[in-house]
Kinemage of the C-alpha trace (Angstrom):
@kinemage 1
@onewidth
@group {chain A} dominant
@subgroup {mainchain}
@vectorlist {calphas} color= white
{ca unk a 1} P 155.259 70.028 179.602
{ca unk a 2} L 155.452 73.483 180.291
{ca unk a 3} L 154.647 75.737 177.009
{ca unk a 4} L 157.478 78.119 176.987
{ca unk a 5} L 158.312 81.157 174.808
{ca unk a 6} L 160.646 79.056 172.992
{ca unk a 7} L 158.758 76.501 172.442
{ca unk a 8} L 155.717 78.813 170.877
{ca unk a 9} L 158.573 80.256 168.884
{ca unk a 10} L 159.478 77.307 167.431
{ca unk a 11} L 155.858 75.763 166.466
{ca unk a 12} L 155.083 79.086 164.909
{ca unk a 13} L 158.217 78.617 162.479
{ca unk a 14} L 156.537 75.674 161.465
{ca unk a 15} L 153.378 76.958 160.906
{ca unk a 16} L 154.817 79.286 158.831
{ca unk a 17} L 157.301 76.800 156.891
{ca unk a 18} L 153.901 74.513 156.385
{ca unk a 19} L 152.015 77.457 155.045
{ca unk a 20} L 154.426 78.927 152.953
{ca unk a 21} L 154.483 75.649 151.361
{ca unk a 22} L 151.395 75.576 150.561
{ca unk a 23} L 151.578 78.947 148.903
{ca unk a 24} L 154.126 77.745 146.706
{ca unk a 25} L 152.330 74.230 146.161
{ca unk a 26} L 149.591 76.985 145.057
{ca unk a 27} L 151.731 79.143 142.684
{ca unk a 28} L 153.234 76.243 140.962
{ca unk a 29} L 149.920 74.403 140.099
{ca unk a 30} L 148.438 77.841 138.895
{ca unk a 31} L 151.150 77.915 136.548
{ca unk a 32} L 150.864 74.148 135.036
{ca unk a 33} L 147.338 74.708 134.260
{ca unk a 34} L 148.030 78.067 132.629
{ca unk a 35} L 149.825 76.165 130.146
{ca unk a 36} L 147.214 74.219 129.020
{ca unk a 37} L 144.777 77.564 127.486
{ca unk a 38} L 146.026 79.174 124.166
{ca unk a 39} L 144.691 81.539 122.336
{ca unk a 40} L 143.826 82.771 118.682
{ca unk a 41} L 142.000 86.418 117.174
{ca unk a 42} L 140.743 86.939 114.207
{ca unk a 43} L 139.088 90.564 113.073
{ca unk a 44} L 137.431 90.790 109.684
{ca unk a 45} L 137.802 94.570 107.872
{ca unk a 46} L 135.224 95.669 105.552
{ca unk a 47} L 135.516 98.201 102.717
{ca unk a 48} L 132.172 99.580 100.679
{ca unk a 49} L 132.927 99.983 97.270
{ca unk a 50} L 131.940 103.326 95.122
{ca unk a 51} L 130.009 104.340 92.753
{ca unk a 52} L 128.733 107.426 90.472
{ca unk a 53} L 127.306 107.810 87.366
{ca unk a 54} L 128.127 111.001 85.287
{ca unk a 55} L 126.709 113.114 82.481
{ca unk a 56} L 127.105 115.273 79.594
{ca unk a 57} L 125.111 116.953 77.385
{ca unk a 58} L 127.850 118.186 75.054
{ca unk a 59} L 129.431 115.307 73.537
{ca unk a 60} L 131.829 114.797 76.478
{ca unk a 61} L 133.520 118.176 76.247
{ca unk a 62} L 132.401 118.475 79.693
{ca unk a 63} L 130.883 115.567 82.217
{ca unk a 64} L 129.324 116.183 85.512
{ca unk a 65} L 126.571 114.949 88.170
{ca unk a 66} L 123.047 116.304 87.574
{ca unk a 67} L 120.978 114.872 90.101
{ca unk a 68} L 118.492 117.425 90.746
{ca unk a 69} L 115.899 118.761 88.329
{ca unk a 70} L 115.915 120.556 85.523
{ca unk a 71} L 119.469 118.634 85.412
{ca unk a 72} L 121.500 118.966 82.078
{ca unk a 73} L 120.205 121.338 79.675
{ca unk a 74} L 119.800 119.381 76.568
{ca unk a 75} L 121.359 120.527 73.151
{ca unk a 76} L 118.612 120.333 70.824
{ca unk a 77} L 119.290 120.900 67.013
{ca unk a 78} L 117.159 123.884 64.950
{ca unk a 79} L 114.407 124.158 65.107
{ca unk a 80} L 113.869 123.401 68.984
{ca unk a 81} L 112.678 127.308 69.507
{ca unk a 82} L 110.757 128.154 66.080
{ca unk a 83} L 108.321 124.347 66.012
{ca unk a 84} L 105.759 124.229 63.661
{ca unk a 85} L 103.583 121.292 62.940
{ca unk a 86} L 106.431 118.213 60.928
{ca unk a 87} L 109.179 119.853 62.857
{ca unk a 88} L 111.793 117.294 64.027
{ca unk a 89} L 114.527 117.918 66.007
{ca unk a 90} L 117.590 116.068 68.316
{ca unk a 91} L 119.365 115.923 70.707
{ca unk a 92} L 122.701 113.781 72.151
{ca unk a 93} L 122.955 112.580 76.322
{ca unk a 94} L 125.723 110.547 77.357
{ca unk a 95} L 126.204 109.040 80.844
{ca unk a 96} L 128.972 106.917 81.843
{ca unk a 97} L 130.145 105.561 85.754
{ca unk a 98} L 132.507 107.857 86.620
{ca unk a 99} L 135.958 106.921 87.736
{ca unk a 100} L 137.128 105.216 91.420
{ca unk a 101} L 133.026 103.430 90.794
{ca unk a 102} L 133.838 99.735 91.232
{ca unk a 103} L 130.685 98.070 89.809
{ca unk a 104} L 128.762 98.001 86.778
{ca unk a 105} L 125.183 99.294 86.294
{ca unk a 106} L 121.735 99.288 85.360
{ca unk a 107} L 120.080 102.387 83.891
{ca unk a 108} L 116.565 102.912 84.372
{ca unk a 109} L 114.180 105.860 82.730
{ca unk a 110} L 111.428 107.778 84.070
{ca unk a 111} L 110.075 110.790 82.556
{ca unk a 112} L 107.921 113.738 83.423
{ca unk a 113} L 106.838 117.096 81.644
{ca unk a 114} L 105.503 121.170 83.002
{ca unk a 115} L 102.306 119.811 81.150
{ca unk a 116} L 102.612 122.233 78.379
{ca unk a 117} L 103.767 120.222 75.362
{ca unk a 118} L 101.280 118.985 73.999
{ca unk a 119} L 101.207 117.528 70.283
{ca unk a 120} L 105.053 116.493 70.800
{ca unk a 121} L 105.866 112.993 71.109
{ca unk a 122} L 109.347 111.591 71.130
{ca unk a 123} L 112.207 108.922 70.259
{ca unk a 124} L 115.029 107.441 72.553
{ca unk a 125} L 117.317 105.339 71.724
{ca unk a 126} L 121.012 104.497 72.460
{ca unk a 127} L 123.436 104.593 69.013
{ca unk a 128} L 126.814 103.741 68.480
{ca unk a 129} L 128.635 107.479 68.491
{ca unk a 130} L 127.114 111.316 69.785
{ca unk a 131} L 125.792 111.515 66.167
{ca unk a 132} L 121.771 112.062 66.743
{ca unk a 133} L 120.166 111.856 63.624
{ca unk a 134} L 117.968 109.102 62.211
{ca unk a 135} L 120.380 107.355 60.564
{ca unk a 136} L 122.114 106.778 63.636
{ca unk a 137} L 118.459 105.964 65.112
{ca unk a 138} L 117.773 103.468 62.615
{ca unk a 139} L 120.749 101.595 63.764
{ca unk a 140} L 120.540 102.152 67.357
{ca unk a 141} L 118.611 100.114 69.983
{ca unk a 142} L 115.258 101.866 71.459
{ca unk a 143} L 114.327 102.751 74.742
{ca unk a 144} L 111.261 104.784 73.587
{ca unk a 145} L 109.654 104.264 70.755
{ca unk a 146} L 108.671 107.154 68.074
{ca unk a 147} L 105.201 108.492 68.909
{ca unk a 148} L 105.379 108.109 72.637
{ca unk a 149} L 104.231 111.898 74.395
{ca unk a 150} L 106.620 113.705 76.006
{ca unk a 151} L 106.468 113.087 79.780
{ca unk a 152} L 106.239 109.580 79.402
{ca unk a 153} L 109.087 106.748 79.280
{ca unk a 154} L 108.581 102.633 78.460
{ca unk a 155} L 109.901 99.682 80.823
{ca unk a 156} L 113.406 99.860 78.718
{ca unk a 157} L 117.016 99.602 80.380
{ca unk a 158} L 120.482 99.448 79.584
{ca unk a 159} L 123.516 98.734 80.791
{ca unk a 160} L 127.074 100.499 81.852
{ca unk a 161} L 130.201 98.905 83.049
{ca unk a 162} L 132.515 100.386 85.466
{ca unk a 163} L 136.264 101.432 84.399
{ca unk a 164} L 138.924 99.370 83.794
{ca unk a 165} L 140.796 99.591 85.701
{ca unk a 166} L 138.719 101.603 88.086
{ca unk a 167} L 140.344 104.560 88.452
{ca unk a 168} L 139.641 105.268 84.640
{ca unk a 169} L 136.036 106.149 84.018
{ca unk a 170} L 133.586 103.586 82.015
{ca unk a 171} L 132.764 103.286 78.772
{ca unk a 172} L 130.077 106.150 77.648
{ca unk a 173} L 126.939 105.375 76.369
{ca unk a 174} L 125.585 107.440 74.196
{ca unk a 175} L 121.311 108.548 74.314
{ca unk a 176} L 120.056 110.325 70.743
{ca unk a 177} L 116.521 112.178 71.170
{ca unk a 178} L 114.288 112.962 68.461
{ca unk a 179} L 111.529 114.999 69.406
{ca unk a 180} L 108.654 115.476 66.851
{ca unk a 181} L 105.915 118.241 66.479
{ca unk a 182} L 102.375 117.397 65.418
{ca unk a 183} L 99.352 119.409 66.288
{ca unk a 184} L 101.087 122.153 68.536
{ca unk a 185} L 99.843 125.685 69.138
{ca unk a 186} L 101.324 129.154 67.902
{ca unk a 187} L 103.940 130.177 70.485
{ca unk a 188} L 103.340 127.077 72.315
{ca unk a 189} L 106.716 126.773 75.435
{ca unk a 190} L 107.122 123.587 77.474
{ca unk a 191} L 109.584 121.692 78.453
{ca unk a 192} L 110.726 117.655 79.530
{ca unk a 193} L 112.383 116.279 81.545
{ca unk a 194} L 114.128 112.554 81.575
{ca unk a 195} L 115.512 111.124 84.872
{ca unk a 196} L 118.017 108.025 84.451
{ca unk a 197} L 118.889 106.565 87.426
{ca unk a 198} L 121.323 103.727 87.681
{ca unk a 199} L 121.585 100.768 90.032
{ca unk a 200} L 124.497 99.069 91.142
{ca unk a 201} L 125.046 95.679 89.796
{ca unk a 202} L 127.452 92.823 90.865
{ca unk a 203} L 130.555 93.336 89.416
């Protein structure tokens, strides 16, 4: 049989019809198993909370952060600048967490001193108002104990909650000093200096 132009023309419509069939046998079972995967996303967001503890060393007319030395200039009462030997004198510190801090605290206290105060020894404890006086001391709860030297602080903490709600500031605390003179020198200067340093708790 002779293999004429019409006859390749015709067996190479066939081809074509047989392959074009397979292309769409292709495309069709592409698409059933498509429909057998699904998916499903989940993302997880992550916020840090805040937190600042504030001072004030003038019975909250005025509360800031002092967190480099010499800090907040304490307010001691008379006779802090004319000491002689049975001299007492005190002083108020109140700290609070500041507002926007979304956990409570623990309050740690470390002291240090320019090594020039010898023969004074001191008192902390915390007391119900910014009244610093022994009365007050008498009914507060110690931190330090009377007699301990100036420069150094005991084991003691205390606590401060966070504001509620947060964006109002937590409830102050309030720190009365009493510093006492024993055998000190004639025109004797040095200073201390308390660090209190707070650690976030779970809420």
């Amino acid at each position: 049989m002779t293999d004429t132009t019409e006859t390749r023309r015709q067996r190479g419509r066939k081809v074509a019809a047989i392959l074009a069939g397979g292309l769409v046998l292709g495309v069709g079972t592409m698409a059933t198993l498509a429909a057998w995967n699904d998916t499903e996303v989940a993302t997880g967001t992550f916020t840090a909370g805040r937190f600042n503890m504030e001072g004030s060393a003038d019975k909250g007319a005025n509360w800031g952060d002092h967190t480099t030395s010499p800090g907040a200039a304490l307010s001691f009462s008379t006779p802090f600048n004319n000491l002689q030997p049975g001299s007492t004198v005190y002083s108020t510190y109140q700290v609070r967490l500041a507002a926007n801090t979304t956990n409570n605290a623990t309050v740690a206290l470390s002291a240090s001193s320019d090594g020039s105060v010898a023969g004074l020894t001191y008192q902390l404890a915390t007391v119900a108002t910014a009244t610093c006086d022994d009365a007050a001391l008498a009914a507060g709860t110690n931190l330090v104990p009377a007699g301990t030297t100036i420069g150094s602080a005991s084991a003691s903490t205390f606590t401060l909650s966070k504001g509620t709600p947060t964006t109002s500031a937590g409830a102050t605390v309030n720190l009365c000093f009493k510093v006492t003179a024993g055998a000190i020198t004639q025109g004797q200067t040095g200073s201390g200096t308390w660090t209190f340093t707070a650690t976030s708790t779970a809420s």
